[in-house]
C-alpha positions in Angstrom: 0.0 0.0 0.0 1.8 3.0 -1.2 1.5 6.4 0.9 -1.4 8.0 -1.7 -3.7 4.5 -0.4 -3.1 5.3 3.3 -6.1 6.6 5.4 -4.5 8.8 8.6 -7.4 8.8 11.8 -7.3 12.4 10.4 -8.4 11.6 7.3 -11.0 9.0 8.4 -12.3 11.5 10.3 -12.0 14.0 7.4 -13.9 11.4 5.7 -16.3 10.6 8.2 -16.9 13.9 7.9 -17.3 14.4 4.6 -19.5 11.3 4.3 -21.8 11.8 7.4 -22.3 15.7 7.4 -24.1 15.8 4.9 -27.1 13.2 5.6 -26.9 15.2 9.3 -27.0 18.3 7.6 -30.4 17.2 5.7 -31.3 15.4 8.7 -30.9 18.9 10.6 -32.4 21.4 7.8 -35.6 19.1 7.6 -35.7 18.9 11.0 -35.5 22.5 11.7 -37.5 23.2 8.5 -40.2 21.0 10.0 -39.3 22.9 13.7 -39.5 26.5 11.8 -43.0 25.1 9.5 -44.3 24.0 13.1 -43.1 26.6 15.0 -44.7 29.0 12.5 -47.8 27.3 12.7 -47.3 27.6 16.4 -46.8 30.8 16.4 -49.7 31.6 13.7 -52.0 29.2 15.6 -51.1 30.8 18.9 -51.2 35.1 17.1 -54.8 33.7 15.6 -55.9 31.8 18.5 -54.9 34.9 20.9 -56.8 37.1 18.3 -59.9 35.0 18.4 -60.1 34.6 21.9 -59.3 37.8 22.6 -61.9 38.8 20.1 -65.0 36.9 21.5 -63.7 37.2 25.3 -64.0 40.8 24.6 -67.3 40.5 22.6 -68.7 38.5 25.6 -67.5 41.1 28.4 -68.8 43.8 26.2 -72.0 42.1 25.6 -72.3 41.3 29.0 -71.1 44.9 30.4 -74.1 45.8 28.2 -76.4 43.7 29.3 -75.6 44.6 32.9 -75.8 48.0 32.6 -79.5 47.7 30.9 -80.8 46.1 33.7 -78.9 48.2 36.2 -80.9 50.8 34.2 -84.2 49.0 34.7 -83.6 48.6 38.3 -82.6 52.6 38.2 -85.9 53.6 37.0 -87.2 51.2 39.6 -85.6 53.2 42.1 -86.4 55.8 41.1 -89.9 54.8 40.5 -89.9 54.1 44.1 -88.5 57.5 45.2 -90.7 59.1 43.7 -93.9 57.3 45.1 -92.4 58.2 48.2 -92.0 61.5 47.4 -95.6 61.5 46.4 -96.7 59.9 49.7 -95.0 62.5 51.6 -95.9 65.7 49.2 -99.7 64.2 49.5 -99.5 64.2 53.4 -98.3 68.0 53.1 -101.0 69.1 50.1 -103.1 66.4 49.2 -104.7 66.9 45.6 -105.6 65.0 42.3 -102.2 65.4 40.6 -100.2 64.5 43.3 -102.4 61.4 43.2 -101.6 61.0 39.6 -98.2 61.4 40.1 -98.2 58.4 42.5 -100.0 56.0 40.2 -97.5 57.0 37.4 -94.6 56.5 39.9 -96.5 52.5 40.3 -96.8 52.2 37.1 -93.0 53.3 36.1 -91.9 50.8 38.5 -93.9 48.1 37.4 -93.0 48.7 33.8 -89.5 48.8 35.3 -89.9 45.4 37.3 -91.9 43.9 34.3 -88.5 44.5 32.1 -86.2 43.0 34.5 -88.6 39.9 34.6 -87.9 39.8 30.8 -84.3 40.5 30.5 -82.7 39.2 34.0 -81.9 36.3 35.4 -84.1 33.5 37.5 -83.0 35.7 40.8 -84.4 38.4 39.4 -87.9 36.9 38.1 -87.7 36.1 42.1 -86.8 38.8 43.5 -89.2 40.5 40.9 -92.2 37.7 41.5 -91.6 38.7 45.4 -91.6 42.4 45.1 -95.0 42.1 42.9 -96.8 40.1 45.7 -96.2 42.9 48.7 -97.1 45.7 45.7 -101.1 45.3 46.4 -100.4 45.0 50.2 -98.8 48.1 49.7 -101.0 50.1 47.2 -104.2 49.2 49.3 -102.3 50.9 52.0 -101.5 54.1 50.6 -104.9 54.4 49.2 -106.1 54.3 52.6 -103.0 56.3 54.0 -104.3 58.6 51.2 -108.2 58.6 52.4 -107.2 59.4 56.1 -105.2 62.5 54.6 -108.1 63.4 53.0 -109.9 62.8 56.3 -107.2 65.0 58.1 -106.8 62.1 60.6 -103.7 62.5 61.7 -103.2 60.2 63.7 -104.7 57.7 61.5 -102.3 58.4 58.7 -99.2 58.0 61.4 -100.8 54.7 62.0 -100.7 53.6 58.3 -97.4 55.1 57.6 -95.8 53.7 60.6 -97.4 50.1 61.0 -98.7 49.5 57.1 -97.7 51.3 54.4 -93.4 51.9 55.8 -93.1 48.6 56.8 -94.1 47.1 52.9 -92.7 49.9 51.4 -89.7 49.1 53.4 -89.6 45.5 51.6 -90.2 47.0 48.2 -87.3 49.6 48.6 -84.9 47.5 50.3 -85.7 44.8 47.3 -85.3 46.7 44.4 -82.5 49.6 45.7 -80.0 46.2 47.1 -80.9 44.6 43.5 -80.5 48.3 42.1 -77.3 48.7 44.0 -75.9 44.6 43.1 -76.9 45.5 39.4 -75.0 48.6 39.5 -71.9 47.0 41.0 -72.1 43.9 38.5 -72.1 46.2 36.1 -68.8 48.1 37.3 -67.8 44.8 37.5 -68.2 43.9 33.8 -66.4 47.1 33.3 -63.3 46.3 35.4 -63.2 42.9 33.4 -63.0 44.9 30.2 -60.1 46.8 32.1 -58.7 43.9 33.0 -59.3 42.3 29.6 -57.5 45.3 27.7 -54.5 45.4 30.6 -54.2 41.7 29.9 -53.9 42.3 26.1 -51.9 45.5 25.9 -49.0 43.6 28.0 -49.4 40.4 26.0 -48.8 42.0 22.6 -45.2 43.1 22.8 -44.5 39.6 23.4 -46.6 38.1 21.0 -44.9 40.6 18.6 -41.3 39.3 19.3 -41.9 36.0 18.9 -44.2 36.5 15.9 -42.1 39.5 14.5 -42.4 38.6 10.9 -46.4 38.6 11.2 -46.4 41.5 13.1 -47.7 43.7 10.1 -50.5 41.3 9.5 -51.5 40.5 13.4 -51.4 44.6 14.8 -54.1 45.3 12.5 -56.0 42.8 14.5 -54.8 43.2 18.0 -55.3 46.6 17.4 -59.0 46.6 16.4 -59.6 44.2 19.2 -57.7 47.2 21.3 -60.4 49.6 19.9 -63.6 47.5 20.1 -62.7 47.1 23.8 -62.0 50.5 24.8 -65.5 51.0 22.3 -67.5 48.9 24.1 -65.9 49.8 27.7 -66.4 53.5 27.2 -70.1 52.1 26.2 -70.9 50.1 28.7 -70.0 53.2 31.6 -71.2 55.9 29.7 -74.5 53.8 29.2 -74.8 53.1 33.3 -74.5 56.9 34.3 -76.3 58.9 31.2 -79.5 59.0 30.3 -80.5 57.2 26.8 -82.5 60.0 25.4 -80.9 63.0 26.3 -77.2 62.0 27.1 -77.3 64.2 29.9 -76.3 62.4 33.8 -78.5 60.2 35.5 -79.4 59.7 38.9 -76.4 57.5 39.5 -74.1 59.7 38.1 -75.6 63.2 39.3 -75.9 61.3 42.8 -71.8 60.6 42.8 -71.0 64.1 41.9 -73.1 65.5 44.8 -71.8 63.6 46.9 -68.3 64.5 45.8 -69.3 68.2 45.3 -69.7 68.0 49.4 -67.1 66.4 50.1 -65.1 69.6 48.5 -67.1 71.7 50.1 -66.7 70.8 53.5 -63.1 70.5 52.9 -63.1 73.9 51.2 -65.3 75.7 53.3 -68.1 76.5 50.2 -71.7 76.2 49.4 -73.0 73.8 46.8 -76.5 74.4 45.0 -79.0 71.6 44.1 -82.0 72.5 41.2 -84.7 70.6 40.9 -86.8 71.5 37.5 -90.2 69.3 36.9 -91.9 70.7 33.7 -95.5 71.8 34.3 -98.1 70.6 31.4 -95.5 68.4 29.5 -98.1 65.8 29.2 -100.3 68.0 27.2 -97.5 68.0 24.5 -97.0 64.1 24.7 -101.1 63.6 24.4 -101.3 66.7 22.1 -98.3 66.1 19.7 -97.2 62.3 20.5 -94.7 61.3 22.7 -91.9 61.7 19.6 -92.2 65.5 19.7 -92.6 65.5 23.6 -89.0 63.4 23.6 -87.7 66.0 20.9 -89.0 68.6 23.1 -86.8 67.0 26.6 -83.6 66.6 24.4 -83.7 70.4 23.3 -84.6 71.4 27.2 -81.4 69.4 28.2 -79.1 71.1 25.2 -80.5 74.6 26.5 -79.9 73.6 30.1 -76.7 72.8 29.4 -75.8 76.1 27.1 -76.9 78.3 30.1 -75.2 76.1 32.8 -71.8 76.9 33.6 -69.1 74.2 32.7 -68.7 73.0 36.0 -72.1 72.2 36.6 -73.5 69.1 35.9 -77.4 68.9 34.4 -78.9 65.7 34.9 -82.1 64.4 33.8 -83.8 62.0 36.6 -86.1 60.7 34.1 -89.7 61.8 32.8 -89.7 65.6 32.7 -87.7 65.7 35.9 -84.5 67.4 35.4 -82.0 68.6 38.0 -78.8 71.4 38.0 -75.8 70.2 40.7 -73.9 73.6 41.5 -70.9 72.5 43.1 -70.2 76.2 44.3 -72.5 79.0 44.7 -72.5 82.5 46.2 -75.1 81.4 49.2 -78.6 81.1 48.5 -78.8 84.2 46.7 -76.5 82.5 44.1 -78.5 79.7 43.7 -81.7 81.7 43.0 -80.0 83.8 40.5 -78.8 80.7 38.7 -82.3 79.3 39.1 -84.1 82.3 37.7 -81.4 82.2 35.0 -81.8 78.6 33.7 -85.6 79.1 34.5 -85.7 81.7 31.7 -83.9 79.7 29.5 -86.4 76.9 29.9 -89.0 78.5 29.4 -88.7 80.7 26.2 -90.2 78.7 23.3 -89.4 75.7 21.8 -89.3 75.2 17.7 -89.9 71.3 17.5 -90.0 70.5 13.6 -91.6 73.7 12.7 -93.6 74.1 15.8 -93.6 76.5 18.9 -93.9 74.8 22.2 -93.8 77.1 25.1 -92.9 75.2 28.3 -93.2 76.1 32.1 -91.6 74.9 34.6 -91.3 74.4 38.6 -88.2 74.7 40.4 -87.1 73.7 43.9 -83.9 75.4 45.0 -81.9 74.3 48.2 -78.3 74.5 49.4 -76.0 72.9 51.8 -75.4 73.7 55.4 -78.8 75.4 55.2 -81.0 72.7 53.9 -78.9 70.1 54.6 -75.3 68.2 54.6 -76.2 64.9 53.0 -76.8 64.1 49.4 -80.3 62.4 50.1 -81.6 65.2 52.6 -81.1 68.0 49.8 -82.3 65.8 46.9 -85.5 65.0 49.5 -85.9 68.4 50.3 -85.6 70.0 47.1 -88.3 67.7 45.6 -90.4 69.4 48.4 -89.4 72.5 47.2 -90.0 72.1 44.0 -93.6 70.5 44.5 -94.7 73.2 46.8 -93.8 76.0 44.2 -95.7 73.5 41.3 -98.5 74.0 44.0 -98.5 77.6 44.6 -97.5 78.2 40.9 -94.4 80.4 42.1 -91.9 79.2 39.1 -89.3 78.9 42.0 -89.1 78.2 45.8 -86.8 77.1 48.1 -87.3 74.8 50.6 -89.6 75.8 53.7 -89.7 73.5 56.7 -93.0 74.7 57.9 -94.0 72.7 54.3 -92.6 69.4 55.6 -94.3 68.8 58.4 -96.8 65.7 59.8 -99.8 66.1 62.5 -99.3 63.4 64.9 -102.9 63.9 65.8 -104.3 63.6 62.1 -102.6 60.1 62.0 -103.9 59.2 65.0 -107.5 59.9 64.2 -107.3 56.7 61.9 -106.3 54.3 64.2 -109.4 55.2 66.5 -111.6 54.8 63.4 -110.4 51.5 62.7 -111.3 50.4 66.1 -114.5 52.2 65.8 -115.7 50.3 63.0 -115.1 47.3 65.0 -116.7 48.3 67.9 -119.9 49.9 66.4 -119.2 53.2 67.1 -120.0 54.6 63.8 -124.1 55.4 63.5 -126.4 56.3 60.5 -128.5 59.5 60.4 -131.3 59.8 57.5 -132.3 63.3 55.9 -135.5 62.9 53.7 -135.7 64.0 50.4 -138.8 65.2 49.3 -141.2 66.0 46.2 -141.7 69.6 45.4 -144.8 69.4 43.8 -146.6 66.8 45.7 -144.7 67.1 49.0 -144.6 63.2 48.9 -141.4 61.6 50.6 -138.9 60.2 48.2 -136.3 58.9 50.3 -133.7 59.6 52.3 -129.8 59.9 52.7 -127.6 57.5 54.7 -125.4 60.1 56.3 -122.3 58.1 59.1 -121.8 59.9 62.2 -119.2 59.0 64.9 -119.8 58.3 68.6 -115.8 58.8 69.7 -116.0 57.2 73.3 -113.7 59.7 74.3 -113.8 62.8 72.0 -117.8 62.0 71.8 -119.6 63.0 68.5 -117.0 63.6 65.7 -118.1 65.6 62.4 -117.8 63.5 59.1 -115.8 66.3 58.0 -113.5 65.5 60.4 -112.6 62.0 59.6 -113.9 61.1 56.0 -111.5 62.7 53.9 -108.8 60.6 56.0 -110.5 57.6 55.5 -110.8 58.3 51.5 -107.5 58.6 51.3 -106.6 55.0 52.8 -108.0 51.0 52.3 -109.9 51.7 55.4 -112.7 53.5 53.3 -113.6 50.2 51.4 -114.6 49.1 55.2 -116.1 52.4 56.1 -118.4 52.4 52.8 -119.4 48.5 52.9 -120.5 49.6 57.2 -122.3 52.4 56.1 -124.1 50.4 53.4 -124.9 47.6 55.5 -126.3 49.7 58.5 -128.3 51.4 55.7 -129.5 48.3 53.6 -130.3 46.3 57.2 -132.6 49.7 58.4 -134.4 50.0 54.6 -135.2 46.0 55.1 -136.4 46.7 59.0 -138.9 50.1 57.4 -139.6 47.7 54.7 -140.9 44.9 57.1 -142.8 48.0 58.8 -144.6 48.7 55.7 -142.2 51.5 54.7 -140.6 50.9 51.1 -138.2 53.6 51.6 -135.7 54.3 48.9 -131.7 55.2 50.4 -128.9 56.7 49.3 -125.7 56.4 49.9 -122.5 58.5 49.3 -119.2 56.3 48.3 -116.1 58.1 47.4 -113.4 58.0 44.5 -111.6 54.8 45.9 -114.2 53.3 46.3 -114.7 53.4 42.2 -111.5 52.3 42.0 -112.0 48.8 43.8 -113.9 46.2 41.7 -114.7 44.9 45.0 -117.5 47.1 45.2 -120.0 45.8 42.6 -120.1 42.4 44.5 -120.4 43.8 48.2 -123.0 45.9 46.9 -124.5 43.0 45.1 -124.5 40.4 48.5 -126.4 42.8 50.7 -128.5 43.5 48.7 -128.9 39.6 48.5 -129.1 39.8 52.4 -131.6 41.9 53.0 -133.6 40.5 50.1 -133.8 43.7 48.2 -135.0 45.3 45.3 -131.9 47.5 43.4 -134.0 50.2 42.9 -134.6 50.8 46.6 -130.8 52.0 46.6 -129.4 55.2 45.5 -125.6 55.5 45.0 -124.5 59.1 45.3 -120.7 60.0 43.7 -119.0 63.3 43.4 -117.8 64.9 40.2 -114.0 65.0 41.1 -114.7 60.9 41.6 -115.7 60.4 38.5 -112.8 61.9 37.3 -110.1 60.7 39.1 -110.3 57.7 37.0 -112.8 58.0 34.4 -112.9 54.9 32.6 -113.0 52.5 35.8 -115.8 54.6 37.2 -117.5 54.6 34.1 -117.9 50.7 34.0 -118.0 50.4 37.9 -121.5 52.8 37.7 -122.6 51.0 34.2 -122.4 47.7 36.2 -124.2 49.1 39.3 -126.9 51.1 36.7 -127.2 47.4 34.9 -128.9 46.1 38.0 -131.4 48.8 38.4 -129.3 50.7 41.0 -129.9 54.6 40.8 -126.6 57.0 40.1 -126.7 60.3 41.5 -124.0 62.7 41.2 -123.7 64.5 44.4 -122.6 68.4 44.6 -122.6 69.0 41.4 -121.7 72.2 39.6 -119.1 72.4 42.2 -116.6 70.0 40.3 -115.6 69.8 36.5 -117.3 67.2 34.8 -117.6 67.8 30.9 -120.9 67.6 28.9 -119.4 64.6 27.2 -119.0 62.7 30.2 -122.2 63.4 31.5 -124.1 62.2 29.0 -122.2 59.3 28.4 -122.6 58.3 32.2 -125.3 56.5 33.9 -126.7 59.1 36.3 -130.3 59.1 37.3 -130.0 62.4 39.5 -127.9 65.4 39.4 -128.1 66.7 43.4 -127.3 70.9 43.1 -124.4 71.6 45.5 -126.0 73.6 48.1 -123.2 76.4 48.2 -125.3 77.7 45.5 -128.9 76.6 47.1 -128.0 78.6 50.2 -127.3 82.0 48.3 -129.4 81.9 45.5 -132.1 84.5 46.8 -129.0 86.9 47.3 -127.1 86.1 44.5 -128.1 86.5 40.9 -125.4 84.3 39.5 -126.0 81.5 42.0 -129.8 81.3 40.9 -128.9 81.0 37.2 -126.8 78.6 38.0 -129.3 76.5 39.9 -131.8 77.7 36.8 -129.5 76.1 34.6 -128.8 72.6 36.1 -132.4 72.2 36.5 -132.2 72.5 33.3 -130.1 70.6 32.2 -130.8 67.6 34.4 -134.3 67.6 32.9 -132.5 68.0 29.5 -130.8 65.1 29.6 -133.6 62.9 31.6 -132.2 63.2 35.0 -134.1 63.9 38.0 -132.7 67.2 40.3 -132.3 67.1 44.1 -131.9 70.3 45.5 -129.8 70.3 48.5 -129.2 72.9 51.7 -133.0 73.8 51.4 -133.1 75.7 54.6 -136.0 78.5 54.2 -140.1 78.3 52.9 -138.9 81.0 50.5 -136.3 78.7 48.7 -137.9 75.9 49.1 -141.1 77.6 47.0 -138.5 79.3 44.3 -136.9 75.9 43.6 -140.8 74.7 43.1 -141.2 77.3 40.9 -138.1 76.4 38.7 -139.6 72.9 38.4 -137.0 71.1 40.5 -138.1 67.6 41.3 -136.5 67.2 44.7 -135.3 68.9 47.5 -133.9 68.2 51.1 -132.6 70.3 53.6 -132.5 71.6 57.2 -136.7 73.0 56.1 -137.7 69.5 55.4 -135.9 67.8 58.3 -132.4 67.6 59.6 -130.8 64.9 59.6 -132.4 62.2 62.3 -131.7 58.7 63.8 -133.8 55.8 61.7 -136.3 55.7 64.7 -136.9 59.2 64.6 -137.3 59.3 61.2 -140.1 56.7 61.3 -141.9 58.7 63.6 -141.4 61.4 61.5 -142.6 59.8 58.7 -146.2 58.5 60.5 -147.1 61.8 61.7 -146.7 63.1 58.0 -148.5 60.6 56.3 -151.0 61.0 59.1 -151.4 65.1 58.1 
């Protein structure tokens, strides 16, 4: 073997090399070509699978940020619903009236609309927590329609008893209910928002690393990453502006106006200065709504808050608490004088006219106006307080007021009143008088009135006047008006078994046209007493019959169906349209006496009792004259051709066994 045929180890090695390196070097390259292909599908799977995820986590958190914050805003109108039946409990213990009224039965309806929407979009603990806040609602009503009578009544201490035993404890349950769900709502849906914080933190310090190991797709991926970046700040900045503005107008909540308040006293405290609270509730905004449609009347609130907020300084915040409530927070004012002057100010602004596609709208408005350390030092004393405010000026028709303490204030001895009467009823206190009505051209008896008096056992006789209108404005009245109409249907049986078919009427009041209830108590006594219909006489007032005049209207069709007489009682004194007296039932029209009493010295007052007569004949109604006290008026009213009359000439008032002693010695003469 010559030297050129000898391998060295060097050489083998060489060779080995030579010969091996490059099967490993394929070996390697597919290896890392397979590596690279796998890695890059890694790293493509991982960029896409990060962007999908991302992408619906962030769609789901949005979604659900949105859907929390929608029914936060249900349960906010809720709230407020329930405020502001509170509100109208209170104002209608201070002023009682018919709009006030109104105002509470559209506060009940807001919140059930409100609770009926949460039943729809929440979740099986809220169709329970709504299904148990709708079974304490009639509890509740039936006692603030009671509460409501004993206002009416002015018995105080009736009214207490309500509030304080009835009516606060229910409410209690109701508000506790939906202001905890109000307040869990509100936090889930701060909740939802931190998760989108959270979300975006999460993604904004994933990226850079996702772009370093997939640096070559970076171009393709940021488009994505950063569109996810923007649809979750989107849907973030949604979600909380959604939970503190309102959806109409854009302008702050409650929730929102609430917090800023609350901060705006904080600051002051700290910097010794004033803040201002507005309360602005537009006076005849429903006419637009009914006039118009509600599309101009919510054109009409979004143009109120952009002129608001053009006249408001930049510091203050407007805020629109829903309906045609709005308020103005001034987080610093000059003293009350400085909150007057930016009252009057933004008052003027509201109320110059309106151009709503091509239409003038003028606009009024009421405004309560209170201010810290004065009025209060807490965010729910002024916002309380300037409701009253702002209700007393809509009641005296002032524009603006501030708040008045001698306007928020409660007669123990009003409230009390109703507790007594309560136990009176059970205890028989209550007693029925009977005034006659008689014929004016024959002199013939016609019937008589069922009028409740009140043996106190302490006070002794109390005036109707004294505790009726409490008792109208509470549940107890139902009870009060099925007593009376017992004690009255039980005496017309006993005359009847005497041989006296005596015809009764009997006075029920606007609640009690509001409780289907009352065609079927009226219905089993007369069942009872084995009674003809006819023999009974329901008397209602005007203001009644309007307080709610399609539920009146078929509560009196159904009593008229079974040959039960209608008579509207003091008329002329109320406001009941042409239209809706013809279209109603009514067998009698009874003049109020206020113009009976003056009508020999008043000219006007006898034209007017001219001209129901009149019109009652007109319209085939018979006319009861009542407060005949003289022979003179008593002839005149003959003269005029009225049909009935009854009075203190006739008879006062007497007990049923006077009255049938009465009634002998008449038909003996």
């Amino acid at each position: 073997m010559n030297s050129s045929q000898r391998i060295s180890p060097k050489s083998t090695v060489a060779f080995g090399q030579e010969s091996v390196a490059p099967e490993v070097l394929h070996w390697s390259k597919t290896v890392f070509s397979k590596w690279a292909s796998s890695g890059l599908a890694i790293v493509l799977l991982s960029i896409s699978g990060f962007a999908v995820w991302s992408s619906i986590t962030t769609d789901h958190l949005g979604r659900e940020a949105i859907s929390s914050s929608v029914l936060s805003d249900y349960y906010s109108a809720a709230a407020t619903a329930v405020s502001a039946a509170e509100s109208q409990e209170r104002q209608y213990q201070l002023e009682p009236s018919p709009e006030v009224r109104r105002l509470f039965d559209a506060a009940m309806k807001e919140l059930t609309n409100s609770l009926e929407q949460v039943y729809h979009s929440g979740s099986r603990k809220d169709r329970l927590l709504v299904a148990d806040v709708r079974s304490e609602l009639p509890s509740y009503l039936e006692s603030i329609q009671r509460l409501f009578d004993a206002v009416d009544r002015r018995d105080r201490a009736e009214v207490r008893r309500i509030d304080n035993n009835e009516a606060d404890p229910t409410f209690d349950k109701i508000e506790k209910a939906v202001l905890q769900a109000s307040a869990e709502h509100d936090q889930e849906s701060i909740s939802s928002l931190g998760k989108l914080r959270t979300r975006e933190s999460f993604n904004a310090n994933t990226t850079p690393i996702v772009f370093v190991v997939g640096l070559i797709l970076v171009g393709l991926f940021a488009k994505v990453l950063q569109r996810t970046r923007v649809e979750l700040d989107s849907q973030r900045e949604g979600a909380l502006h959604a939970s503190l503005h309102d959806k109409l107008t854009g302008l702050a909540n409650r929730t929102l106006l609430a917090d800023r308040l609350e901060q705006a006293l904080r600051l002051g405290r700290h910097h010794n200065s004033i803040t201002g609270l507005l309360l602005f509730d537009l006076d005849r905004f429903k006419e637009v709504n009914d006039t118009l449609g509600h599309h101009y009347g919510d054109l009409l609130l979004n143009q109120i808050g952009r002129r608001l907020v053009s006249v408001a300084r930049e510091v203050d915040t407007v805020a629109r608490l829903g309906g045609d409530e709005f308020a103005i927070l001034l987080p610093s004012v000059d003293g009350l004088e400085g909150a007057l002057k930016a009252a009057l100010r933004l008052h003027a602004a509201i109320t110059a006219v309106f151009e709503i596609e091509g239409i003038d709208l003028d606009v009024e408005a009421s405004v309560g106006v209170v201010i810290s350390g004065l009025h209060g030092d807490d965010a729910s004393t002024l916002m309380q307080r300037a409701d009253i405010a702002m209700y007393e000026a809509k009641k005296q028709g002032n524009g603006i007021l501030t708040y008045d303490p001698g306007a928020d204030q409660r007669s123990p001895e009003r409230l009390a009143m109703l507790g007594d009467l309560r136990r009176g009823l059970d205890r028989g206190e209550l007693f029925l008088d009977y005034q006659p009505q008689v014929s004016l051209s024959t002199g013939k008896i016609m019937g008589v009135e069922a009028l409740v008096r009140w043996r106190h056992p302490v006070r002794g006789l109390i005036s109707p006047d004294e505790f009726i209108p409490f008792a109208e404005l509470t549940g107890i009245i139902g009870s009060l008006t099925q007593y009376v109409l017992n004690l009255a249907l039980c005496q017309v049986r006993t005359w009847a078994d005497a041989g006296i078919w005596m015809q009764v009427a009997v006075n029920i009041s606007s609640r009690n046209l509001l409780d289907e209830k009352l065609v079927i108590q009226i219905t089993d006594l007369l069942g009872r007493y084995k009674l003809d219909p006819n023999l009974l006489v329901i008397e209602v007032t005007e203001s009644a019959i309007m307080l709610d005049s399609y539920l009146a209207r078929t509560i009196l069709k159904q009593l008229h169906s079974m040959g039960i007489r209608i008579a509207i009682d003091d008329f002329g004194a109320g406001y009941t349209s042409l239209a809706q007296l013809k279209d109603l039932p009514i067998s009698e029209l009874k003049i109020d006496k206020s113009f009976v009493l003056s009508m020999q010295d008043d000219q006007a007052d006898e034209l007017i009792v001219r001209s129901i007569i009149d019109l009652g004949h007109n319209l085939g109604m018979k006319v009861i004259a009542e407060g005949v006290e003289t022979a003179d008026v008593f002839s005149a009213l003959g003269a005029f051709s009225c049909d009935m009359a009854q009075g203190f000439h006739v008879c006062r008032p007497i007990t049923a066994e006077a009255f049938t002693q009465w009634y002998e010695e008449r038909a003996r003469t």
